[in-house]
LOLO-236348 format. One record per residue (C-alpha): residue in three letters; x, y, z. Coordinates in steps of 0.02 Angstrom, whole numbers. Layout:
REM LOLO-236348
<pt rest="ALA" east="X" north="Y" up="Z"/>
...
END
This chain:
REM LOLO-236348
<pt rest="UNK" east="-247" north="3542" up="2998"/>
<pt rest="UNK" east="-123" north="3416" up="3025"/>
<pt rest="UNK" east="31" north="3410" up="2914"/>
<pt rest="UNK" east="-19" north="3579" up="2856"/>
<pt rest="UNK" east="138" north="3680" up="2794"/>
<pt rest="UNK" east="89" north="3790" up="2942"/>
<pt rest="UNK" east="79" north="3658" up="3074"/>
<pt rest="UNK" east="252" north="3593" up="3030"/>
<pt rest="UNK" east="358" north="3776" up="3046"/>
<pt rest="UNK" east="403" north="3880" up="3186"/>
<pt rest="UNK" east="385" north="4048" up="3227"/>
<pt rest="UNK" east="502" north="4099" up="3118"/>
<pt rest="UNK" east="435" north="4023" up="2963"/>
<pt rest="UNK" east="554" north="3877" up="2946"/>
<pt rest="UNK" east="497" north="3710" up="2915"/>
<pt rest="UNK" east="575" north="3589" up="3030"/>
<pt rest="UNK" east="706" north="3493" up="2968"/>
<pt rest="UNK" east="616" north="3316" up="2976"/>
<pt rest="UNK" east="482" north="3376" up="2895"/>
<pt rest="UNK" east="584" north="3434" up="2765"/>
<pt rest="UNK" east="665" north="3278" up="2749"/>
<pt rest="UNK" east="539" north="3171" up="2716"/>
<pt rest="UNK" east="442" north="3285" up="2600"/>
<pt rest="UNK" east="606" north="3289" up="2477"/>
<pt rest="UNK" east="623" north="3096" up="2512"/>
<pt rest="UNK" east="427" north="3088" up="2436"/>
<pt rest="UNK" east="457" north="3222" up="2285"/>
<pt rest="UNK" east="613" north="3135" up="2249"/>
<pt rest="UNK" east="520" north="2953" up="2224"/>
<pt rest="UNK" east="358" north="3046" up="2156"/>
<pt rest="UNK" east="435" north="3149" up="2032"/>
<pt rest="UNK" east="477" north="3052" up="1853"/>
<pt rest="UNK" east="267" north="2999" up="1854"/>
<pt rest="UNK" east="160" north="3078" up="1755"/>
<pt rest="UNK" east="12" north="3203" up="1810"/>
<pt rest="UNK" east="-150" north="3119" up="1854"/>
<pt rest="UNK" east="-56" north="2957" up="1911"/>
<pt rest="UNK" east="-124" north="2885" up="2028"/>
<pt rest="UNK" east="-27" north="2850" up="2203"/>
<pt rest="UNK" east="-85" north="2752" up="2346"/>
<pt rest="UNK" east="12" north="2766" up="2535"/>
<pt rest="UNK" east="15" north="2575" up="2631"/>
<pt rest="UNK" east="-17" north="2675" up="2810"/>
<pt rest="UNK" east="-16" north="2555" up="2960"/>
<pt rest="UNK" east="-39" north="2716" up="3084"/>
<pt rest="UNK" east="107" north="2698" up="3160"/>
<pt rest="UNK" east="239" north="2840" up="3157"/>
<pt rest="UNK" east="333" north="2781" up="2983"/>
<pt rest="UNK" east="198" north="2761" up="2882"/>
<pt rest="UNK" east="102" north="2919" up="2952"/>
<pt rest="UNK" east="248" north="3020" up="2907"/>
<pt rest="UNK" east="235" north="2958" up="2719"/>
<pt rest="UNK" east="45" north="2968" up="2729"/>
<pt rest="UNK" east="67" north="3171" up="2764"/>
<pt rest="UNK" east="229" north="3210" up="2651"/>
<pt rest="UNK" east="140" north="3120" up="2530"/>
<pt rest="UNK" east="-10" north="3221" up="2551"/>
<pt rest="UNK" east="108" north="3387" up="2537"/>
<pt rest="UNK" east="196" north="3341" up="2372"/>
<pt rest="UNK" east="68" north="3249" up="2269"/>
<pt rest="UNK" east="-27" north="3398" up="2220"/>
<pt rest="UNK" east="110" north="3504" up="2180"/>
<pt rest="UNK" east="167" north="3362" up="2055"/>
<pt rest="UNK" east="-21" north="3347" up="1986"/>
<pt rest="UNK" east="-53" north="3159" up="2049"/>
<pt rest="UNK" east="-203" north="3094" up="2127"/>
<pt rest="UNK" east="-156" north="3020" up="2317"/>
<pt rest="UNK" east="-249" north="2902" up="2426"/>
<pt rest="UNK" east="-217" north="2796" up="2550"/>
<pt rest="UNK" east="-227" north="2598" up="2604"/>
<pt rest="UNK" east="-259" north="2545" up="2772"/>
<pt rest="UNK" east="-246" north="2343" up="2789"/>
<pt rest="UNK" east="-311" north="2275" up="2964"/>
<pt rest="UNK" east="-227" north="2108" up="2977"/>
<pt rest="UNK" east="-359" north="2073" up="3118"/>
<pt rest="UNK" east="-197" north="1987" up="3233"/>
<pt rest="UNK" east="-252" north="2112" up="3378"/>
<pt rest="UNK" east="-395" north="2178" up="3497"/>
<pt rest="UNK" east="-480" north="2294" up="3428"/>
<pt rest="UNK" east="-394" north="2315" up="3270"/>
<pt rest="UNK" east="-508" north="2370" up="3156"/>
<pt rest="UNK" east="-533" north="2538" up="3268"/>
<pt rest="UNK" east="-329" north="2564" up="3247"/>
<pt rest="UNK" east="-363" north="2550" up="3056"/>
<pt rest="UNK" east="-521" north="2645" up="3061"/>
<pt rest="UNK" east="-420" north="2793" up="3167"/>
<pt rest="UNK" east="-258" north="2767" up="3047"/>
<pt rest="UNK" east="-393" north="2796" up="2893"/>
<pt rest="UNK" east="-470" north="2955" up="2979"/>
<pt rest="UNK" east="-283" north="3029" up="2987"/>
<pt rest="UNK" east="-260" north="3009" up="2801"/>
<pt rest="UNK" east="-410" north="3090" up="2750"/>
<pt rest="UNK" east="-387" north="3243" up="2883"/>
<pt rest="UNK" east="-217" north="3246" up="2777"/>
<pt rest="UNK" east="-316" north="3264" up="2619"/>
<pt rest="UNK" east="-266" north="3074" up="2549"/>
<pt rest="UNK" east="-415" north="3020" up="2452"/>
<pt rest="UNK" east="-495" north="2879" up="2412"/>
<pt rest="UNK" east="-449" north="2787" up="2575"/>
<pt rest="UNK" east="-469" north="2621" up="2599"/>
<pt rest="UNK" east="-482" north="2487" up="2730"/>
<pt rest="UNK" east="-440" north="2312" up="2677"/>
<pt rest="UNK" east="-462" north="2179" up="2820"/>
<pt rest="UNK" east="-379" north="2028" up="2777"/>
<pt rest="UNK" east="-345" north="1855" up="2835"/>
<pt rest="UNK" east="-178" north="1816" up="2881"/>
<pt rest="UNK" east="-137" north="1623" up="2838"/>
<pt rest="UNK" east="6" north="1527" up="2936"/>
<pt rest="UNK" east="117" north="1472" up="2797"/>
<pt rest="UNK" east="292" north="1552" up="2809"/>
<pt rest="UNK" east="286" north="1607" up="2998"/>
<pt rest="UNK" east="187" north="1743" up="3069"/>
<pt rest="UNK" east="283" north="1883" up="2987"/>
<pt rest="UNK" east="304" north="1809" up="2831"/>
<pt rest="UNK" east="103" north="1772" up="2839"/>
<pt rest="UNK" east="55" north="1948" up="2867"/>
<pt rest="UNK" east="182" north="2014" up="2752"/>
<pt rest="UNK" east="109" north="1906" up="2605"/>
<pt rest="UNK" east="-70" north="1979" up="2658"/>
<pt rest="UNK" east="-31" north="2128" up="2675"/>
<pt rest="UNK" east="60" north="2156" up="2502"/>
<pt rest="UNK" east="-97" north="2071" up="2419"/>
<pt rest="UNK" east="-222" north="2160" up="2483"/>
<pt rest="UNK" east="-116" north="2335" up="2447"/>
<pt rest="UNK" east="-89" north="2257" up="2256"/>
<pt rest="UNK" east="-283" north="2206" up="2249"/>
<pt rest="UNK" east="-337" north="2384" up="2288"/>
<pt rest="UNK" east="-195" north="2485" up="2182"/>
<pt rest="UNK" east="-308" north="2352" up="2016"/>
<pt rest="UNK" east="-465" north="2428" up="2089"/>
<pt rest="UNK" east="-421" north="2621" up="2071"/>
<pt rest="UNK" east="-306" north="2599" up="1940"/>
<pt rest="UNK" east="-131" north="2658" up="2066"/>
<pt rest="UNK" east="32" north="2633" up="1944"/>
<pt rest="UNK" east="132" north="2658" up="2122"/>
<pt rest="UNK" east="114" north="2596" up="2291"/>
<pt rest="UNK" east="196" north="2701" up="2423"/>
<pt rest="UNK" east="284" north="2600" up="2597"/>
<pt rest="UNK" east="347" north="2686" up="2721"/>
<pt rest="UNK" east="521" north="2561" up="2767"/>
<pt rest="UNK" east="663" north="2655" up="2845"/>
<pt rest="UNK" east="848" north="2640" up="2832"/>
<pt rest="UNK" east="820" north="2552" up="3003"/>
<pt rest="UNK" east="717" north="2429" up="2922"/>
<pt rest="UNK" east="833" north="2401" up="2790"/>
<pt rest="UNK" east="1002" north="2356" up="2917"/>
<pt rest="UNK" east="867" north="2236" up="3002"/>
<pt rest="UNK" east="852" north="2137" up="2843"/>
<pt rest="UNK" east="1033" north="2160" up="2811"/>
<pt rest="UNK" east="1058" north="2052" up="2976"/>
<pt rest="UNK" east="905" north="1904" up="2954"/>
<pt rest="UNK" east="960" north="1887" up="2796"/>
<pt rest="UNK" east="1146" north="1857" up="2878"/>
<pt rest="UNK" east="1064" north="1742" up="2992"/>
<pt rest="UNK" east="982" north="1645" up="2868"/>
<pt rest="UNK" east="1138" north="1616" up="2774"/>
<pt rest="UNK" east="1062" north="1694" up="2631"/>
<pt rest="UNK" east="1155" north="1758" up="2450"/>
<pt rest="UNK" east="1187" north="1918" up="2377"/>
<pt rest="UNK" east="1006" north="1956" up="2336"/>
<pt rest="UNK" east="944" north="1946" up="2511"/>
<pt rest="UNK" east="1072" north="2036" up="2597"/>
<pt rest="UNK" east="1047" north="2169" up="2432"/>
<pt rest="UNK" east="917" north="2208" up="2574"/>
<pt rest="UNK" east="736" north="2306" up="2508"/>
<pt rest="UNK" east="737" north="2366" up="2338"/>
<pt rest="UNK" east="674" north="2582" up="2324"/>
<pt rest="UNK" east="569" north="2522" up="2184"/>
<pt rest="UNK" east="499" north="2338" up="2156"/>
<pt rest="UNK" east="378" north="2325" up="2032"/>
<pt rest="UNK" east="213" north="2451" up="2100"/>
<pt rest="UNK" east="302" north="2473" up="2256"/>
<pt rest="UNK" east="423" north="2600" up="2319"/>
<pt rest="UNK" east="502" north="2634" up="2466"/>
<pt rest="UNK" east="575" north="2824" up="2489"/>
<pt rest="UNK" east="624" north="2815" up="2663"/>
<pt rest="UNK" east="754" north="2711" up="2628"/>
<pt rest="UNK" east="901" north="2828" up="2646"/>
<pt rest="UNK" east="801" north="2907" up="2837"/>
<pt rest="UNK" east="810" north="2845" up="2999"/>
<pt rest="UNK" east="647" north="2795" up="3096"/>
<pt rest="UNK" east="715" north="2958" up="3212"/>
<pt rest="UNK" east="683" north="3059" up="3065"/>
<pt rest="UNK" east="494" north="3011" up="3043"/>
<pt rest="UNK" east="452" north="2993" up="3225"/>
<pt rest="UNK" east="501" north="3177" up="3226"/>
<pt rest="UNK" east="401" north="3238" up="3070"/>
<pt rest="UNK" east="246" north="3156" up="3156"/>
<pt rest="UNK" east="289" north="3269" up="3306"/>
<pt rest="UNK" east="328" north="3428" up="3216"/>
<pt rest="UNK" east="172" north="3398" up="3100"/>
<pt rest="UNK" east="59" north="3361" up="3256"/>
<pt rest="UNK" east="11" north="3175" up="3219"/>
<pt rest="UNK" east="-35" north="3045" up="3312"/>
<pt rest="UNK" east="58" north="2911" up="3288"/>
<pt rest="UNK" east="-22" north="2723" up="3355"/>
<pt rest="UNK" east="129" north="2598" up="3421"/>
<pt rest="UNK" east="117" north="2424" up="3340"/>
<pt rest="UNK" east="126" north="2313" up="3512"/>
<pt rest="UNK" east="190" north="2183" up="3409"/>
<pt rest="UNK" east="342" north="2297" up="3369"/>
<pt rest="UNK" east="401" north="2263" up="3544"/>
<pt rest="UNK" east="346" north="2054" up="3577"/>
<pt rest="UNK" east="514" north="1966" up="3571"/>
<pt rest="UNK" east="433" north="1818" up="3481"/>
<pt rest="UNK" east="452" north="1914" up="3333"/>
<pt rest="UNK" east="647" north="1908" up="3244"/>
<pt rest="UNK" east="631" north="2046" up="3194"/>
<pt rest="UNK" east="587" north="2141" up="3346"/>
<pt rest="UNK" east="744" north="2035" up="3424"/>
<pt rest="UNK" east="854" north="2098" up="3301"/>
<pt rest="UNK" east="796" north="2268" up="3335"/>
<pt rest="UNK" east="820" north="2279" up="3524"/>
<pt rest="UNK" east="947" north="2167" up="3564"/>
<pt rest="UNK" east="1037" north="2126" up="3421"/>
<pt rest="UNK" east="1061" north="2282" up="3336"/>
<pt rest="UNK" east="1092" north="2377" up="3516"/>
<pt rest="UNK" east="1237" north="2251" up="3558"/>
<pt rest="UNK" east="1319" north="2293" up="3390"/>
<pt rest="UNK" east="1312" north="2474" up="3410"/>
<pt rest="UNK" east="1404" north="2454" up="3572"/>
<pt rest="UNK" east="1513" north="2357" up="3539"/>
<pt rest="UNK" east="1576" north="2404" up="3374"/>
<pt rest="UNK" east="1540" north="2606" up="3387"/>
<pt rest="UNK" east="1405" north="2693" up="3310"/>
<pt rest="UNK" east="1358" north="2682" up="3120"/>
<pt rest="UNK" east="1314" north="2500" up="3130"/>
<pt rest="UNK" east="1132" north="2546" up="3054"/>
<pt rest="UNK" east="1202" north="2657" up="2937"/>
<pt rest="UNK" east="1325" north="2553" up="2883"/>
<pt rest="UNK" east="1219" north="2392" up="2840"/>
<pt rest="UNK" east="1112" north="2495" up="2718"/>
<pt rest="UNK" east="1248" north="2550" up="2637"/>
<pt rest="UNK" east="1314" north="2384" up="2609"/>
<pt rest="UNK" east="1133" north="2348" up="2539"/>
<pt rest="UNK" east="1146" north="2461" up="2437"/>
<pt rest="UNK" east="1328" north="2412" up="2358"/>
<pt rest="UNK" east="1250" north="2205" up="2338"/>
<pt rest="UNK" east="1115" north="2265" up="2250"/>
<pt rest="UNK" east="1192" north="2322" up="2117"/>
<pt rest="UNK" east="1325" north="2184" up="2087"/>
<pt rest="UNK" east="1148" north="2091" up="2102"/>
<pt rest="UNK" east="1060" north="2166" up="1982"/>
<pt rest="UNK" east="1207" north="2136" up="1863"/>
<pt rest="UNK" east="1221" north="1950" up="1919"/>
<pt rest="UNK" east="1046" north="1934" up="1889"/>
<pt rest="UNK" east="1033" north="1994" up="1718"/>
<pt rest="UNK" east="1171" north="1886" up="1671"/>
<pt rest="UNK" east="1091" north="1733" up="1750"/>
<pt rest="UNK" east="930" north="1775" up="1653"/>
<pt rest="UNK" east="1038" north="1762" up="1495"/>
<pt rest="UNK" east="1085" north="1572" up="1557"/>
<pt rest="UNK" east="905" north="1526" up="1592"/>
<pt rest="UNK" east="857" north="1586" up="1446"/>
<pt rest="UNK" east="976" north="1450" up="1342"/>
<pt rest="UNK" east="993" north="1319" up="1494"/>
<pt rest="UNK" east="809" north="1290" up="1560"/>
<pt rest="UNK" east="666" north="1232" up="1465"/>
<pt rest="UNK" east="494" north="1256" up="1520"/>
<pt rest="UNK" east="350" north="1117" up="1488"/>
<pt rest="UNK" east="180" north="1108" up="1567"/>
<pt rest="UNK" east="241" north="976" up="1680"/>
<pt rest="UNK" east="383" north="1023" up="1745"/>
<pt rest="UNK" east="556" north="1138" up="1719"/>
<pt rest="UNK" east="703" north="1050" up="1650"/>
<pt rest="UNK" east="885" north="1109" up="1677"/>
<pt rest="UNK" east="1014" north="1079" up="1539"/>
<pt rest="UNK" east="1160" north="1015" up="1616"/>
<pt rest="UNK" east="1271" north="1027" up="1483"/>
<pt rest="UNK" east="1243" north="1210" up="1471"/>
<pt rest="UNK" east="1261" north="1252" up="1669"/>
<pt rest="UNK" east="1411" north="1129" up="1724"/>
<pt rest="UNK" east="1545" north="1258" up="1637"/>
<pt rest="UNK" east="1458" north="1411" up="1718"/>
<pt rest="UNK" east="1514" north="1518" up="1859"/>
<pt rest="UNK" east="1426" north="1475" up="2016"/>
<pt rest="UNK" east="1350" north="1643" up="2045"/>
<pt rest="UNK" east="1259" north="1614" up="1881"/>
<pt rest="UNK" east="1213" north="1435" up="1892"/>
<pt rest="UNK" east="1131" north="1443" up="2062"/>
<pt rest="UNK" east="1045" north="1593" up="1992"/>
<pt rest="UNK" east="955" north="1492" up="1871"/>
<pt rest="UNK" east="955" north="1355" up="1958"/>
<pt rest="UNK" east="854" north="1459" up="2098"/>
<pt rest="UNK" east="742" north="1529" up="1968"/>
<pt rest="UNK" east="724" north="1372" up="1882"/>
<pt rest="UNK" east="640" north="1317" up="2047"/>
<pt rest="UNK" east="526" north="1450" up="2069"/>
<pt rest="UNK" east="448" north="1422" up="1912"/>
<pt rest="UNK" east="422" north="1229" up="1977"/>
<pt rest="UNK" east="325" north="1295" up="2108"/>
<pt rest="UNK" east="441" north="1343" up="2253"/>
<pt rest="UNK" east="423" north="1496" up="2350"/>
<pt rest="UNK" east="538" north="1638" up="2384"/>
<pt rest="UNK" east="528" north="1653" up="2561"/>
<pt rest="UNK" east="542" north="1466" up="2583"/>
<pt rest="UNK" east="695" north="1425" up="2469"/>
<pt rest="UNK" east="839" north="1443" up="2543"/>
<pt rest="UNK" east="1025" north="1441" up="2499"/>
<pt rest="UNK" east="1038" north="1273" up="2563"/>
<pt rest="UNK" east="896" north="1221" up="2455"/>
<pt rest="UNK" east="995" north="1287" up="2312"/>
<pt rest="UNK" east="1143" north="1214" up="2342"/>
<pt rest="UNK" east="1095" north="1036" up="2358"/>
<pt rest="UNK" east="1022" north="1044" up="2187"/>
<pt rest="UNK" east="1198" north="1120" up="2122"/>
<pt rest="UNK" east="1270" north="978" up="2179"/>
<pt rest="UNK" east="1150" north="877" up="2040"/>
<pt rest="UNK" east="1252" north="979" up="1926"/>
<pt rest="UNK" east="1413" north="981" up="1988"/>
<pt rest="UNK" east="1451" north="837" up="2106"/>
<pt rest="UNK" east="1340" north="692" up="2038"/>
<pt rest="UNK" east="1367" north="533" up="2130"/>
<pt rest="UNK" east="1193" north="446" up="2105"/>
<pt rest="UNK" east="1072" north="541" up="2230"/>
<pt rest="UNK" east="915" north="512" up="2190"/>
<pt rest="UNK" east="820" north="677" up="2235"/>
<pt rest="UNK" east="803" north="836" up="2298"/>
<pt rest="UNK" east="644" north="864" up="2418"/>
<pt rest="UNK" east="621" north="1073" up="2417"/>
<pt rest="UNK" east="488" north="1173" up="2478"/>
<pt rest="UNK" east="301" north="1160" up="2399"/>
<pt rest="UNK" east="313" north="970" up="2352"/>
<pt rest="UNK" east="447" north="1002" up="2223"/>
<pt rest="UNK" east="570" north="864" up="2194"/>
<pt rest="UNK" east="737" north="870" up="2102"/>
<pt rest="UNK" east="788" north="752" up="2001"/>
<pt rest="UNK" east="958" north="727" up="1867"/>
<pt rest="UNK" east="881" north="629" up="1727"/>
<pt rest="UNK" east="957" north="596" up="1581"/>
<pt rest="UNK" east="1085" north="764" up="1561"/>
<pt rest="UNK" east="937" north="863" up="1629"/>
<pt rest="UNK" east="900" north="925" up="1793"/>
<pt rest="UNK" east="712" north="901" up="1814"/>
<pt rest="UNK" east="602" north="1004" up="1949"/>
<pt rest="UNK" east="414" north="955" up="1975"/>
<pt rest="UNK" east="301" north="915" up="2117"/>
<pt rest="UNK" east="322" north="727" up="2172"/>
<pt rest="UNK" east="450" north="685" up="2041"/>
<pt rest="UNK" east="562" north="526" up="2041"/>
<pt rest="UNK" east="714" north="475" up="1955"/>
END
């Protein structure tokens, strides 16, 4: 059977060394949950994902959890619901059960990655409340993670986004974090899967697909090899200076921003004296709560209502994304939809 400890050594008896990668990657993340919890794998088909699908498959058992699988057809290609159906066929040759297939409908808000990603996670949420999953399993590499190193460079985003992907955020974790997409292509090999190639993975329309063969190629020539490497690494390092900025900046919001059921109001008083990296923290935060979304507020966003706070000459408001407005009104920064001095 596929991903079978016999399918994955040689003729010696050794288990290849991908394969053994990956299955400590999955014991590793796996192993502070309790027996019977239940674990669902986010498997797209593709090589990544497969690889998780079958170490998870290995491991589970031997830790006394319950695995199964999701399978979300985003329905952007021909004939995708027969890549899902093929992806979901895998899992349950691998012994993943239950396995489901989720087709969703991907919206157009937040660009065509951003769209699917928002779909995707949903759907994979919705179905860990239907079998009662504490832990979602996705399959991003340390590849993945020096690509989101460099859009979030290109965005001219903070700490937090160039902190890159998080190994655990909230029901989702991510063990593959610290191996390269080599290393999984190569356990699918050993373990005799058959791994399905996203075409979208190559269309240059995509950013991140442009950041993967050109940008990311150009770096590694020019500046040596590592490049990859070292952009997770440096994830890794903002993360944790962000965690600890963040927790601090909670403290802030907690004292500086007041929460009614028409809008969120900012004490200015309270954030003026503040360092920067905490007051645009809250400030950030502050406009979440109003109604912004993450993946549409950007630093820029931020800054212009820091300036409220700390260089007030009279502007009247803030436009940010959603149809929230800021506003500085009487020693408060205000944040609502459609708001006006």
């Amino acid at each position: 059977m596929p991903g079978s400890a016999d399918s994955t050594a040689d003729h010696r008896g050794k288990l290849h060394p991908a394969v053994a990668k990956i299955r400590e990657a999955v014991r590793t993340a796996l192993a502070d949950l309790p027996q019977e919890t239940t674990v669902l794998v986010a498997c797209s088909g593709g090589a990544d994902s497969l690889a998780l699908a079958a170490a998870t498959a290995f491991e589970a058992p031997k830790l006394g959890l319950r695995a199964g699988a999701v399978i979300v057809d985003h329905g952007l290609q021909e004939k995708s619901g027969d890549v899902a159906a093929a992806a979901a066929e895998q899992c349950r040759s691998l012994g993943l059960e239950p396995v489901h297939v989720r087709a969703v409908e991907v919206g157009d808000e937040g660009g065509p990655e951003g769209a699917a990603r928002t779909a995707r996670y949903d759907a994979l949420r919705d179905v860990a409340d239907e079998e009662g999953a504490d832990v979602v399993l996705v399959a991003h590499t340390r590849n993945d993670q020096a690509e989101t190193v460099l859009l979030g460079l290109a965005r001219g985003s903070g700490a937090r986004s160039l902190a890159g992907m998080s190994p655990v955020a909230g029901i989702l974790r991510r063990p593959f974090l610290e191996l390269s997409r080599s290393t999984t292509t190569a356990a699918c090999l050993a373990s005799g899967l058959r791994a399905w190639h996203d075409p979208h993975n190559d269309d240059p329309k995509y950013k991140r697909v442009r950041v993967r063969h050109e940008v990311l190629p150009v770096l590694e020539e020019s500046l040596g090899p590592g490049v990859t490497e070292a952009l997770a690494r440096t994830a890794g390092l903002l993360r944790a200076d962000a965690d600890a900025l963040d927790a601090l900046a909670a403290d802030l919001a907690e004292s500086a921003v007041r929460r009614t059921d028409a809008c969120v109001e900012c004490d200015v008083g309270l954030l003026e004296g503040e360092p920067a990296a905490l007051r645009t923290r809250a400030l950030r935060q502050a406009a979440l709560e109003a109604g912004c979304r993450a993946n549409d507020l950007t630093a820029g966003h931020v800054a212009a209502v820091d300036a409220l706070v700390t260089d007030w000459r009279g502007q009247r408001w803030i436009d940010l994304p959603q149809g929230v407005r800021a506003v500085r009104r009487a020693g408060f920064i205000v944040l609502a939809p459609g708001v006006t001095p």
